[in-house]
C-alpha atoms as one frame of an Amber mdcrd trajectory, in Angstrom:
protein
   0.000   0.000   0.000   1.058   3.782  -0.248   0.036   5.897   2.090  -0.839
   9.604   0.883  -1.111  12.307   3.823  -3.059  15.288   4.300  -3.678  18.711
   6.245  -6.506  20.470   7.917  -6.589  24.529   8.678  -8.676  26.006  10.810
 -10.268  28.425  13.358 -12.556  27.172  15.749 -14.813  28.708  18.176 -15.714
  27.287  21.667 -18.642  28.097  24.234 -17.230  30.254  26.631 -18.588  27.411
  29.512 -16.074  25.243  27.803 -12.317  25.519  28.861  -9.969  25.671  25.721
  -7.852  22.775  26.947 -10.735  20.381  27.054 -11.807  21.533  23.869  -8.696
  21.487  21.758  -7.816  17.819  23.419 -10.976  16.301  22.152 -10.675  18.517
  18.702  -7.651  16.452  18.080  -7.886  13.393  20.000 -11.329  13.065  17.704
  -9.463  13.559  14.461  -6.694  11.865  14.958  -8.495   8.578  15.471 -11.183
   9.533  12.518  -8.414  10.112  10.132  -5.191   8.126  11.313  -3.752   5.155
  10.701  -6.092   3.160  12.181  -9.057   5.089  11.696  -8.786   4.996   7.884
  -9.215   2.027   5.064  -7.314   1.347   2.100  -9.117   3.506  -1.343 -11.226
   4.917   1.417 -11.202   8.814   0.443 -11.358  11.687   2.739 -14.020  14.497
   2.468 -13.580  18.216   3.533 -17.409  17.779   5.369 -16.702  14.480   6.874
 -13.453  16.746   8.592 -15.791  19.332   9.643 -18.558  17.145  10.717 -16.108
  15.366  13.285 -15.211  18.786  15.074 -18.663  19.576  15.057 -19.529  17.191
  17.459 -17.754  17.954  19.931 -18.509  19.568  22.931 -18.540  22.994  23.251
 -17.411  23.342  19.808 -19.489  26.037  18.013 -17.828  27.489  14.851 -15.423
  26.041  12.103 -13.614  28.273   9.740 -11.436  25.243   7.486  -8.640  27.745
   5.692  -7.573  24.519   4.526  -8.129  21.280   3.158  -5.642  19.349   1.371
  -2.312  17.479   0.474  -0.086  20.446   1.761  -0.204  22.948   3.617   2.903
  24.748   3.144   2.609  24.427  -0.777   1.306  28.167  -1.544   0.784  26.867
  -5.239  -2.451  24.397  -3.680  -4.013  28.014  -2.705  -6.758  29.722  -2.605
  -7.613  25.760  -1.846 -10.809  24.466  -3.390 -10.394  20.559  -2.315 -13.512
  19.144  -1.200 -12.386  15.976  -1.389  -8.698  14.038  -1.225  -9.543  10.873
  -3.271  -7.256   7.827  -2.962  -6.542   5.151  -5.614  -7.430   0.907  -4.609
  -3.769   0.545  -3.424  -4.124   4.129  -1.250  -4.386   4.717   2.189  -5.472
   9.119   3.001  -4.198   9.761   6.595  -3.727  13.019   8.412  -0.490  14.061
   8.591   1.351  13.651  12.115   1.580  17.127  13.208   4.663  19.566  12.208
   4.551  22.741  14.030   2.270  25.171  11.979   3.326  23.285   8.967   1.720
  20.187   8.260  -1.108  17.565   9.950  -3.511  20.066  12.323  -3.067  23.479
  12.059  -5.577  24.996  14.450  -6.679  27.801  16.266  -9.189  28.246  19.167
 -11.601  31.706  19.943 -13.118  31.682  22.891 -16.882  32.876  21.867 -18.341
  36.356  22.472
């Protein structure tokens, strides 16, 4: 198999009755196990909504901005970035990218709400 990676930017806003270390931990605990490794099947592609559905549900989550979607996120060619989708070939595995400081896998930010 070959494995193809991907990023995800974005803002997110929390309910101020949430703390923003409970709220970023299950942010990323939640995609990391949606979208890892393990999470993911071979020719199993990855949708931009299925991304933002899983940080949707969490808790005290109650805004997503995605700035980004796609292969990489450091690539300024890929932008403005229009991906909706990252499809993979039958011999493909689409995983998030293990995290690179402000670079590559989860690039997120966290407002508190109004």
């Amino acid at each position: 198999p070959y494995f193809k990676t991907f990023d995800v930017a974005a803002t997110i806003t929390y309910n101020a009755n949430y703390s923003y270390v409970t709220v970023k931990s299950a942010v990323e605990t939640a995609l990391k196990e949606a979208f890892g490794i393990d999470g993911m099947d071979m020719a199993k592609s990855v949708s931009k909504s299925k991304v933002f559905k899983t940080i949707m549900k969490i808790n005290g989550v109650e805004s997503c901005s995605m700035t980004y979607f796609g292969l990489d996120y450091i690539d300024q060619t890929t932008y403005p970035n229009q991906d909706y989708e990252i499809s993979a070939d039958f011999y493909e595995y689409i995983v998030l990218h293990e995290n690179v400081s402000e670079k590559h896998g989860l690039i997120l930010t966290y407002e508190q709400e109004d």
